[in-house]
C-alpha positions as CSV (number, residue, x, y, z in Angstrom):
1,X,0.0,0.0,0.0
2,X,1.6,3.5,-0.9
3,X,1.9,6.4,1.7
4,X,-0.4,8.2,-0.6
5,X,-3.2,5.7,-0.9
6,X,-2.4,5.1,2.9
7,X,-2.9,9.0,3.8
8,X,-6.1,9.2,1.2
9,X,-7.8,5.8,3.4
10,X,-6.9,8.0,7.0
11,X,-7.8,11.6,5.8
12,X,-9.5,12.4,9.1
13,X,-9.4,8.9,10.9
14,X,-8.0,8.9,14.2
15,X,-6.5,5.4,13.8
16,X,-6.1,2.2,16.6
17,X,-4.3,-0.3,16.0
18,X,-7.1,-2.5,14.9
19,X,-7.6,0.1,12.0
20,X,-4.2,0.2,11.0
21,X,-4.0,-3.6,10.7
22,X,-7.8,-3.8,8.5
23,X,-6.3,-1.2,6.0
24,X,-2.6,-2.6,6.1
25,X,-2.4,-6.5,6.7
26,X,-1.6,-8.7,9.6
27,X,0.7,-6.6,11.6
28,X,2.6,-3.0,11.6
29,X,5.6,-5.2,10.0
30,X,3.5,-5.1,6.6
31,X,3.2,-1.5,7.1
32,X,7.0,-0.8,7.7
33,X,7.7,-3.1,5.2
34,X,6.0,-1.8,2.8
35,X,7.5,1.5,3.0
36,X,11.3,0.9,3.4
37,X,13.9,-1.2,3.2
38,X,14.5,-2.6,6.5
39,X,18.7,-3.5,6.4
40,X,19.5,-0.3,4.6
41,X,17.6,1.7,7.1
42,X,19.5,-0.1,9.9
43,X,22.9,0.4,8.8
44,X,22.5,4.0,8.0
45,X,20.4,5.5,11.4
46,X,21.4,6.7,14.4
47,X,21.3,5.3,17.6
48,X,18.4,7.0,19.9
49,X,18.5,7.6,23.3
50,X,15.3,9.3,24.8
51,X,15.1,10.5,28.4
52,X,11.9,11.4,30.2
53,X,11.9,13.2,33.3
54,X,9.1,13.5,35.9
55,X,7.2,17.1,36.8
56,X,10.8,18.9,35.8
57,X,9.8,22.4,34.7
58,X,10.8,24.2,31.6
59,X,13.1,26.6,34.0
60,X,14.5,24.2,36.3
61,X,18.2,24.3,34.7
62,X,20.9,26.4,35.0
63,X,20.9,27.2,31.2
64,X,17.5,28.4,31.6
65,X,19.1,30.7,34.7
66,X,17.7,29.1,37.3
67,X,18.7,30.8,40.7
68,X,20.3,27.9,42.3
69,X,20.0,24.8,40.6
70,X,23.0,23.8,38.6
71,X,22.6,21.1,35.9
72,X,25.9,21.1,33.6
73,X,25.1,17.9,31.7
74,X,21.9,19.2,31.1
75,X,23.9,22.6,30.0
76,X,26.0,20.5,28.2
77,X,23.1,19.2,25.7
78,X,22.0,22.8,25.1
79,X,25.1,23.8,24.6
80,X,25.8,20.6,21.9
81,X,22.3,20.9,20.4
82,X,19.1,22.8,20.0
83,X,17.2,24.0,23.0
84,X,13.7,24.8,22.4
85,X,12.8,27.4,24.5
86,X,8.4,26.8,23.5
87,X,8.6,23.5,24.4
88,X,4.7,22.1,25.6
89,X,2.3,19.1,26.3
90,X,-1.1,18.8,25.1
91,X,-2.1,17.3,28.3
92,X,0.0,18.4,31.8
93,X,-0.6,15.3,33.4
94,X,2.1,12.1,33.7
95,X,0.1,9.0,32.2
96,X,-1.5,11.2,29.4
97,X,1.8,13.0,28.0
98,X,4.2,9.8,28.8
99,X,1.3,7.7,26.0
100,X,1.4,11.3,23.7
101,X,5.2,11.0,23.9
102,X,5.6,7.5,22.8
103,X,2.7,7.4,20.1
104,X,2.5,11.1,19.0
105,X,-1.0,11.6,19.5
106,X,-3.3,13.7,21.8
107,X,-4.7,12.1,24.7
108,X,-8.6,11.5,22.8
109,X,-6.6,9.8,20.4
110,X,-4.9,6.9,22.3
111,X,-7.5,7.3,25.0
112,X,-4.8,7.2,28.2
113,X,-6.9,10.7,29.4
114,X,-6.0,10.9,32.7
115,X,-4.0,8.8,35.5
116,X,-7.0,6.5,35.6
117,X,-7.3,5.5,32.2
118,X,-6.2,2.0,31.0
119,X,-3.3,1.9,28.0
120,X,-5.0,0.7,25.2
121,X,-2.4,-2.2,24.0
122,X,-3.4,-1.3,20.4
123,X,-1.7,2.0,20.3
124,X,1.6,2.0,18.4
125,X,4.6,3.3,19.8
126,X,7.8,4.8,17.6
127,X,9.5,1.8,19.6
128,X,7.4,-0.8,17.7
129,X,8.0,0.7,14.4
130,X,12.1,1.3,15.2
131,X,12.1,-2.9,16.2
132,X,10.2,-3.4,12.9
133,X,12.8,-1.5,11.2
134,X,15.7,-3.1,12.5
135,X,16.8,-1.2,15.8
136,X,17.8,-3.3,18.9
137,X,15.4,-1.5,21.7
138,X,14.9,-0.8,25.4
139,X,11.9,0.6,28.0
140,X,14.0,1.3,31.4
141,X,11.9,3.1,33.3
142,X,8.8,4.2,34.7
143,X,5.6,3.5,33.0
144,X,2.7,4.7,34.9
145,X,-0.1,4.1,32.6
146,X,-2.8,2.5,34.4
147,X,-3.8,-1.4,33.6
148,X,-3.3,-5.0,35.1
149,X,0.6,-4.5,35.8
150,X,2.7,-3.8,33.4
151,X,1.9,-4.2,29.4
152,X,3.1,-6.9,26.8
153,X,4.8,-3.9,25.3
154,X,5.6,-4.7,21.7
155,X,9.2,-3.5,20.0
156,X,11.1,-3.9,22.9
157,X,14.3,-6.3,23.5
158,X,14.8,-5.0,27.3
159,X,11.9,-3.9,29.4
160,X,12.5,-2.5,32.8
161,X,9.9,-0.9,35.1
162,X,7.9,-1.0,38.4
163,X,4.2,-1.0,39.5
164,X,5.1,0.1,43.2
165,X,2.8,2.7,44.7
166,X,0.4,2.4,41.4
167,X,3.3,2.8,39.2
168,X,5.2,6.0,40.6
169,X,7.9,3.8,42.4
170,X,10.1,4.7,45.3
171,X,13.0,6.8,45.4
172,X,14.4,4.2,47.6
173,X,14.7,0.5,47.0
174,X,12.6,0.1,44.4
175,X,11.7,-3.1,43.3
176,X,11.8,-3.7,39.4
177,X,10.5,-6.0,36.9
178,X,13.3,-6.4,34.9
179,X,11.8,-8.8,31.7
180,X,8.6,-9.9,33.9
181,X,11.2,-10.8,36.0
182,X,10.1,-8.8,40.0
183,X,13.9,-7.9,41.8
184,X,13.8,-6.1,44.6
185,X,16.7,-3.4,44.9
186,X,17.5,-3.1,48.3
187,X,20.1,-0.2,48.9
188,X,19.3,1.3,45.5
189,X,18.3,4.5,44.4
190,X,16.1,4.8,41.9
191,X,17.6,7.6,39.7
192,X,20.9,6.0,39.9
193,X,19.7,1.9,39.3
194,X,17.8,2.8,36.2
195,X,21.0,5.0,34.8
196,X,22.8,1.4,35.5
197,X,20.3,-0.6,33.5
198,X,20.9,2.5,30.7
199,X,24.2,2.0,30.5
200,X,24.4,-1.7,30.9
201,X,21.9,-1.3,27.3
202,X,24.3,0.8,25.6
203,X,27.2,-1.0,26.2
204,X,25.6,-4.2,25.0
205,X,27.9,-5.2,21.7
206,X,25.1,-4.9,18.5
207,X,24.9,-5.2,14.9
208,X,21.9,-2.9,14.9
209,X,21.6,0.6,16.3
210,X,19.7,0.9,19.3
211,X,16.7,2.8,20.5
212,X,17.0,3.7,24.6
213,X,13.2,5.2,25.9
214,X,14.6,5.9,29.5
215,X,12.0,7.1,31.5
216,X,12.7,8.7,35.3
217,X,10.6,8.8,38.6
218,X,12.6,11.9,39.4
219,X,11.4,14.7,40.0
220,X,8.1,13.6,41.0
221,X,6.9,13.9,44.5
222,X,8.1,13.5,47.5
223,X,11.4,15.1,46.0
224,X,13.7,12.7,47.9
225,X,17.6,13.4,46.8
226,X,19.9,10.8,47.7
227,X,21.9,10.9,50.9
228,X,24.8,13.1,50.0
229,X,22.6,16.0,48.5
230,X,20.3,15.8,51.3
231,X,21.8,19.0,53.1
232,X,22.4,20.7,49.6
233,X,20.8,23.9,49.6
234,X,20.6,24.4,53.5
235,X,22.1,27.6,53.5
236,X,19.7,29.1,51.1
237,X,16.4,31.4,52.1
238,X,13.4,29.7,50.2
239,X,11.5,32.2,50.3
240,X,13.5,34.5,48.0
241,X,13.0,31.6,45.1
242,X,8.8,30.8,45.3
243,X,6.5,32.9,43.2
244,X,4.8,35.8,45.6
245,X,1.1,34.8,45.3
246,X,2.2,31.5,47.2
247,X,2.7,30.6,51.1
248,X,3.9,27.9,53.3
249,X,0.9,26.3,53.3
250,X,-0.6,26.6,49.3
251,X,0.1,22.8,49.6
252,X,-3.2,22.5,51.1
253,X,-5.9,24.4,49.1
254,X,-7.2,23.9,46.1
255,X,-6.8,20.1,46.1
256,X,-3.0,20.6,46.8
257,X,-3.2,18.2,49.5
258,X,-3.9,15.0,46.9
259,X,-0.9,15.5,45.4
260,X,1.4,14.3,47.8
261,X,3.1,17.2,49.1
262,X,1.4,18.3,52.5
263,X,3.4,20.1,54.3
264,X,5.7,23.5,53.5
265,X,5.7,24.5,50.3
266,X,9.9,25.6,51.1
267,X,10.5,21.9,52.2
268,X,9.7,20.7,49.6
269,X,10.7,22.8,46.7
270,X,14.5,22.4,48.0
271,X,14.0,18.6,47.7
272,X,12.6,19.1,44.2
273,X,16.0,21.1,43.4
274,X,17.8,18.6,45.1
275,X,16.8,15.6,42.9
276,X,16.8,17.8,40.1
277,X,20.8,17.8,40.4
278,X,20.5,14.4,41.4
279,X,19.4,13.5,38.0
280,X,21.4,15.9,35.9
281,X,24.2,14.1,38.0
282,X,22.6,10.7,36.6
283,X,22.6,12.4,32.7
284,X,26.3,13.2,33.0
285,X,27.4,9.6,33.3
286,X,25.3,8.3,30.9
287,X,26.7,11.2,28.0
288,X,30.3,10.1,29.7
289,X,29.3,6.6,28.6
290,X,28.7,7.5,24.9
291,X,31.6,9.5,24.4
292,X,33.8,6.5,26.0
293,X,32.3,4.3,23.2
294,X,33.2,6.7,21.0
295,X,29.0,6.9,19.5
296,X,28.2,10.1,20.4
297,X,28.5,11.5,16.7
298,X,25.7,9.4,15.4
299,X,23.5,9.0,18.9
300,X,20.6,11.6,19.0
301,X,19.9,12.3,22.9
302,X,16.6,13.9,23.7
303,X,16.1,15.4,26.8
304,X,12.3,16.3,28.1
305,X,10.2,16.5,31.1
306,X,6.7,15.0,30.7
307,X,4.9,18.4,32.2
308,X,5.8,21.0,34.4
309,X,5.3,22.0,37.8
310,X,3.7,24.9,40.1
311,X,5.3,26.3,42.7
312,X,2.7,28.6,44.2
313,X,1.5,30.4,40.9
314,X,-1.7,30.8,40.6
315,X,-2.0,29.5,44.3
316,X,-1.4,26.3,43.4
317,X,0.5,23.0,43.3
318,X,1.1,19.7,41.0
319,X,0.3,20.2,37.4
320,X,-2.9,19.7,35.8
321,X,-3.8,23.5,34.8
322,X,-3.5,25.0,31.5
323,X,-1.0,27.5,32.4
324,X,2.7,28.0,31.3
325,X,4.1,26.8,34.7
326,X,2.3,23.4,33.7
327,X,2.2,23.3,30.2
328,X,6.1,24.3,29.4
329,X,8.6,21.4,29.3
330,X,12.3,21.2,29.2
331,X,13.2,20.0,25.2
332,X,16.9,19.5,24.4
333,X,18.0,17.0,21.5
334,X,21.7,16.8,20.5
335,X,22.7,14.9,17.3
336,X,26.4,16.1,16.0
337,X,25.6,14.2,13.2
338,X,23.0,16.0,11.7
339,X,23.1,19.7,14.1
340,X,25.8,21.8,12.6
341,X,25.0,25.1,14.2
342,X,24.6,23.8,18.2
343,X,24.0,25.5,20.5
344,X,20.6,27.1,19.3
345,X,17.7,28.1,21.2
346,X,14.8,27.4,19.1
347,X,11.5,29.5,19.3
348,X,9.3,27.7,17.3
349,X,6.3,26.2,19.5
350,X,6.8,22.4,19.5
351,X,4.7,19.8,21.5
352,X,5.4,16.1,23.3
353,X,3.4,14.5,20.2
354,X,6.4,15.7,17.7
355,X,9.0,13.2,19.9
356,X,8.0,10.3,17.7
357,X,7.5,11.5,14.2
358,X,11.1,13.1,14.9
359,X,12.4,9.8,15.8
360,X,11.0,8.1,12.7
361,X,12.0,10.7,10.5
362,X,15.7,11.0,12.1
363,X,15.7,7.0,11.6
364,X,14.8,7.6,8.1
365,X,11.3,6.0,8.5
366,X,8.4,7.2,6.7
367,X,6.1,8.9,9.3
368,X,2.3,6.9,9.4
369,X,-0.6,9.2,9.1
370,X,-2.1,8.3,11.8
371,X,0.9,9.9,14.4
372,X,-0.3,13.6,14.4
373,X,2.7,15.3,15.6
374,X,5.1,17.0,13.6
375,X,8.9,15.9,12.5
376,X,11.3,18.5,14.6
377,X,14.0,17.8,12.0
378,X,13.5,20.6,9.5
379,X,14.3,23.1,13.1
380,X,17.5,20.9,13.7
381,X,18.8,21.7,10.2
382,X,17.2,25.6,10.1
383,X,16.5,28.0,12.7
384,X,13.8,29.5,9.8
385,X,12.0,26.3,9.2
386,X,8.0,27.3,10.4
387,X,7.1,26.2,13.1
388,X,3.5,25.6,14.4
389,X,0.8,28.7,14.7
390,X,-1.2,27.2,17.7
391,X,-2.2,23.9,19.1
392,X,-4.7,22.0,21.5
393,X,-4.5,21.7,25.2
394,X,-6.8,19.3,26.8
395,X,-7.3,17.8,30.3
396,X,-10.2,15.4,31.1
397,X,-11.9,15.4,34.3
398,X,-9.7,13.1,37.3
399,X,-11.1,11.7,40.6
400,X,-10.4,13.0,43.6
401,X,-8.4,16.2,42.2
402,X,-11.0,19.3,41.7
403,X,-9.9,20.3,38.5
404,X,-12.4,20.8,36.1
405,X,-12.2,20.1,32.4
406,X,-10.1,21.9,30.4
407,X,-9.3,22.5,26.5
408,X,-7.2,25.8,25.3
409,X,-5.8,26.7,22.2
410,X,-1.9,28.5,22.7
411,X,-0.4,30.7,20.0
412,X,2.6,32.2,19.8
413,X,1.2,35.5,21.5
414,X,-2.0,34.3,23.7
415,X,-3.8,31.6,25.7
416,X,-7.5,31.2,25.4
417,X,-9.0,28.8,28.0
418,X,-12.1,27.2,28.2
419,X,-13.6,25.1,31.5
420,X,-16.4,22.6,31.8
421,X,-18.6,23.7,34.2
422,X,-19.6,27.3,36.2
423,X,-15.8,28.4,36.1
424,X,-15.8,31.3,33.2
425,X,-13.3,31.0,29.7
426,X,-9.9,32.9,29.9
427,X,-8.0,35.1,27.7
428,X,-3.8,35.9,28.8
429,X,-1.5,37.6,26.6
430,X,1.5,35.3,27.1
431,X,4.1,37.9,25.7
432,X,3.0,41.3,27.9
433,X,1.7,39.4,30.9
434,X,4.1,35.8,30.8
435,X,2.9,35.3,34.4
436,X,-0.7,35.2,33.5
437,X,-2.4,37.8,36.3
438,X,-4.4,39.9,33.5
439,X,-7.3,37.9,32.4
440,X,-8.2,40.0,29.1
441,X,-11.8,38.5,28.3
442,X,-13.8,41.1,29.0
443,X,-11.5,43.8,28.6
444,X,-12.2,45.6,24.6
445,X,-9.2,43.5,23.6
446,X,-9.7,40.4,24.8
447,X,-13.8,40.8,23.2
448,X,-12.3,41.6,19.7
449,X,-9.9,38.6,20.0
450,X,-12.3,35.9,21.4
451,X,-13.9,34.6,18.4
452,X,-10.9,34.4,16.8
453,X,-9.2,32.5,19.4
454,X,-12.3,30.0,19.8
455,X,-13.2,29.0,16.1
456,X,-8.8,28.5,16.2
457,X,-10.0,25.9,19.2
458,X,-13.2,24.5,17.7
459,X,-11.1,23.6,14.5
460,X,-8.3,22.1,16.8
461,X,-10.6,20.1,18.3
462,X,-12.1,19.0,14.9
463,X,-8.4,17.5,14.3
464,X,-7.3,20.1,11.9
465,X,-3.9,21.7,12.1
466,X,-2.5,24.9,12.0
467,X,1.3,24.3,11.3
């Protein structure tokens, strides 16, 4: 079947994997197949190594001039790659993003809506189409998609995770299934045992290049930093780094309180920056361990943070909202191979559902129509390729946290929010008013720019694109 017969069958289709199979044959295999050549692809990709941090916010790095945190492996990547500073997902939630991330679709699409949602084990992942196109691959890592344990993930050689504490793990001795295989890891932490299992996969002699989806627990709550950064920060007055809306105790309204951080708001966010550094620590060796192997020229290294994080704003805490403090993400990919101008910050708006269309196209693998992300390799070769005008935000309603539904359409310039419910639509110039105090709805502006901004989200929500 061609890509343009393919594309003419799916104009419009949001596409299972059930779908997929009717229209291409027995399995995804007769899909890759049919559009490459599976050795030649092999010998000529790069290797892929994907890290996925936990609630890490967009300014949580030193390159991004963070106060007090220092992160110079994560520096490092900027510095050796492109940085894009308008990073976002289309849901700020873990289970939602983490299944946008690996199958390039919005949440309605793959159906993983909230933390409560099952993984539908029909959704393809880049991972299944790299192992279909000859890559040796991995999942180390947290999974946190809801379900029965953990899924018969297809496309991967190596799979590494843990269902402890309904799949958010321990900081501490965290037992693993490593290949269906439960271990407890007594004495371990987790940041530092699943960077083990990373490098032990890299290291592994291969024919094939490999494809590494390494996904952390860190920084999620409770923010516990391994022994020897436990006093880091000690010296430094808390107060001077949280937003001024918040207080000690903004852990406790609004909900706050169900996500796992009662107590002092400055307690905990010096833990957060403490495991923060933990895991840049974690980064370093594993970018150590490429250059010792002498790979790093043809290894593309993403760095990304599955949503962010507030800290007070808007009086509140955890994620979940639609505004930047939540939505942003840290986004660093470094690829010598192909990057000849590193050190880049890139302005173009770009979103968790262009990971694996990039991947794919990087790999040299047609991208299937039904992945509706974009390929972020036209911004690695040009800081003037276009980049996207506005895109969806959605969050579905989630027991017990009071968070209403949510969808919002984000352009370069403004926000326009809409809530299920009593709670009344928004309007923020992003640009003037970054912080998001000035809610412009009613104000003459905001009036003239309304039905602008919501036939832009009708027709987002309609599937079409404005790219």
């Amino acid at each position: 079947m061609s890509r343009i017969m393919f594309d003419s069958i799916t104009d419009g289709m949001s596409l299972t994997r059930r779908n997929l199979l009717k229209l291409c044959g027995a399995s995804i295999g007769a899909y890759v197949s049919h559009c490459l050549p599976l050795r030649a692809v092999a010998k000529t990709s790069p290797n892929i190594l994907f890290i996925l941090s936990d609630d890490h916010r967009w300014d949580a790095m030193s390159c991004m001039r963070h106060p007090i945190i220092k992160t110079p492996h994560l520096d490092r990547l900027a510095s050796e790659g492109v940085h894009f500073k308008n990073a976002f997902v289309t849901t700020s939630l873990c289970s939602p993003s983490r299944a946008s991330f690996l199958t390039g679709q919005y949440a309605h699409t793959h159906g993983v809506k909230n933390n409560l949602t099952v993984w539908n084990n029909e959704n393809i992942t880049f991972l299944e189409i790299l192992k279909q196109a000859g890559y040796d691959t991995a999942f180390i890592g947290k999974w946190h998609m809801p379900g029965k344990g953990l899924p018969k993930l297809r496309g991967v050689d190596r799979f590494i995770s843990f269902t402890i504490q309904e799949g958010q793990g321990r900081y501490f001795d965290c037992p693993l299934y490593i290949d269906g295989v439960l271990t407890e890891r007594k004495g371990k932490y987790i940041t530092d045992d699943l960077t083990d299992f990373a490098i032990e996969f890299i290291k592994t002699k291969r024919k094939n290049p490999f494809c590494l989806y390494l996904s952390h627990k860190a920084v999620h709550q409770l923010f516990l930093p391994p022994d020897d950064l436990k006093n880091l920060y000690n010296d430094v007055d808390v107060k001077q780094l949280l937003p001024e809306e918040s207080d000690p105790w903004v852990t406790t309204v609004q909900g706050g309180t169900w996500a796992g951080t009662f107590g002092t708001l400055g307690h905990h966010y010096l833990n957060y920056c403490r495991t923060v550094v933990a895991l840049d620590r974690q980064i370093g060796r594993i970018l150590r361990a490429l250059d010792d192997l002498g790979i790093s020229e043809n290894t593309v290294v993403i760095y990304a943070g599955d949503n962010g994080y507030f800290w007070g704003e808007h009086r509140l805490i955890d994620k979940r909202w639609a505004y930047e403090e939540a939505i942003r993400i840290p986004f660093i990919i470094r690829y010598p191979g192909l990057i000849k101008n590193p050190g880049r910050k890139a302005d173009q708006m770009i979103l968790n559902i262009d990971l694996a269309p990039t991947l794919l196209d990087l790999a040299g693998i047609p991208i299937p129509p039904f992945i509706e992300g974009n390929s972020l390799k036209p911004i690695l070769l040009s800081d003037k390729a276009y980049g996207r005008k506005a895109w969806l935000y959605e969050y579905f309603k989630e027991f017990p946290y009071n968070v209403p539904e949510i969808s919002a359409v984000r352009t370069d310039s403004h926000i326009y929010i809409e809530y299920g419910g009593r709670r009344k639509p928004e309007l923020y110039n992003v640009i003037d008013d970054p912080d998001e105090r000035d809610n412009l709805l009613n104000t003459h502006n905001g009036l003239k720019l309304k039905p602008e901004l919501k036939k832009l989200l009708e027709d987002l929500k309609m599937g079409k694109k404005y790219d």
